[in-house]
N, C-alpha and C positions, 0 to 999 in steps of 0.2 A: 900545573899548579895543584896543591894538594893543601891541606889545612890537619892541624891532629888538635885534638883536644883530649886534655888532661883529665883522668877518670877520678874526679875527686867523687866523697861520700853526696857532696850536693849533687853532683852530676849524677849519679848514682842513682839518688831517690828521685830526680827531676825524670830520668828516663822509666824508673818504676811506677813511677806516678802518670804518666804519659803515654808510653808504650800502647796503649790499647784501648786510649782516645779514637776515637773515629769522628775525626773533622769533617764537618760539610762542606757544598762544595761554595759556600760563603764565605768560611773560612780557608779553605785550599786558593781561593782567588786573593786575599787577603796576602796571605803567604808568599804565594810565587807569580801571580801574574803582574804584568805590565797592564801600565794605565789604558794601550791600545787592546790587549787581551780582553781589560774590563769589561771593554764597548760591545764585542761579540755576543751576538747569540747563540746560546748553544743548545742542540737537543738533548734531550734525556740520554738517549747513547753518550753524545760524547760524556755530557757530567759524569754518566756510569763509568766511561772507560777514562776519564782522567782521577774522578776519585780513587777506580782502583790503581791504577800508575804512581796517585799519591803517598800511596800506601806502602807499596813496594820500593819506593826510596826512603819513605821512612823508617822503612823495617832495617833497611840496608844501613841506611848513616845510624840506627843507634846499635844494630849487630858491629860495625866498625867501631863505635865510639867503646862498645863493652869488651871490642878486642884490641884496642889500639892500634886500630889500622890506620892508612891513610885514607882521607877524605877528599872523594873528587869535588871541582869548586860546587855545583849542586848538592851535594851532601851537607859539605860546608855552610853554604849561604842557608839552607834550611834549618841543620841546629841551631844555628845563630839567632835567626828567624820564628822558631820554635821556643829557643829560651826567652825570647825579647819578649811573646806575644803570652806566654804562661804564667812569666813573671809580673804581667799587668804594665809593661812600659809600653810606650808610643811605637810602633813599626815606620820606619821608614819607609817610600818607594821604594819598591823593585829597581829604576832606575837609578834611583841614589845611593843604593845601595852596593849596584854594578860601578857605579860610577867610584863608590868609595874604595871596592875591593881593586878597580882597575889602580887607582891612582894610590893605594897605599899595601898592595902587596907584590912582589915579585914573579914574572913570569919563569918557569926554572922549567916550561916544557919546548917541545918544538911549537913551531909556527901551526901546526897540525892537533894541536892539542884541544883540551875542551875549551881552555880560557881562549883560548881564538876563536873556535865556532859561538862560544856565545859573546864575543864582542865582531865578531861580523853582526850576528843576529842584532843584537842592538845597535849597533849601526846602519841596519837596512832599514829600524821602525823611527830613527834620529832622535834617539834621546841620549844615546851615549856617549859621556862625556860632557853633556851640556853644563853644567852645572857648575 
């Protein structure tokens, strides 16, 4: 599964504007974790090594969006995510959000793909699809 997004002048200035943001990792949980992720503790290593991991998909999905590449579902669900949360609207769960993209986009990879490994994944934590 892949997503492309359209390089309008808003997208544009949205990534200018953005780009070189350095989200906390308050924000980076906000973003991408699951409500079960929430609960974890985590040490300063990890925070260090998931902010920097942050970072580096971020850098990625908007060097893609400025080349009109395709977008792995992670890239995807992040811009999405990124524009929802800059532009001041409400963020959805992580889970609702899996649950929206399962149920209103097309699977066009193998069974081996990414959208398979992260719908096992949320399927081993049971919130996918609950909804």
């Amino acid at each position: 599964m892949f997503a492309k997004l359209e390089l309008t002048e808003d997208i544009k200035k949205f990534i200018k504007d953005t780009e070189y943001l350095n989200e906390d990792f308050n924000d980076i949980k906000e973003l991408l974790f699951t409500s079960e992720m929430t609960k974890i503790k985590y040490s300063l290593v990890d925070i260090m090594n998931i902010q920097f991991h942050f970072k580096e998909i971020k850098r990625s999905t908007y060097h893609k969006v400025k080349s009109n590449q395709k977008l792995n579902i992670i890239e995807g669900m992040l811009i999405e995510r990124l524009l929802t949360k800059y532009n001041g609207l409400s963020l959805m769960s992580v889970e609702e959000h899996l649950n929206f993209i399962y149920k209103n986009c097309e699977d066009v990879e193998s069974k081996r793909g990414i959208f398979a490994i992260i719908r096992q994944f949320s399927e081993r934590i049971g919130n996918y699809g609950s909804k």
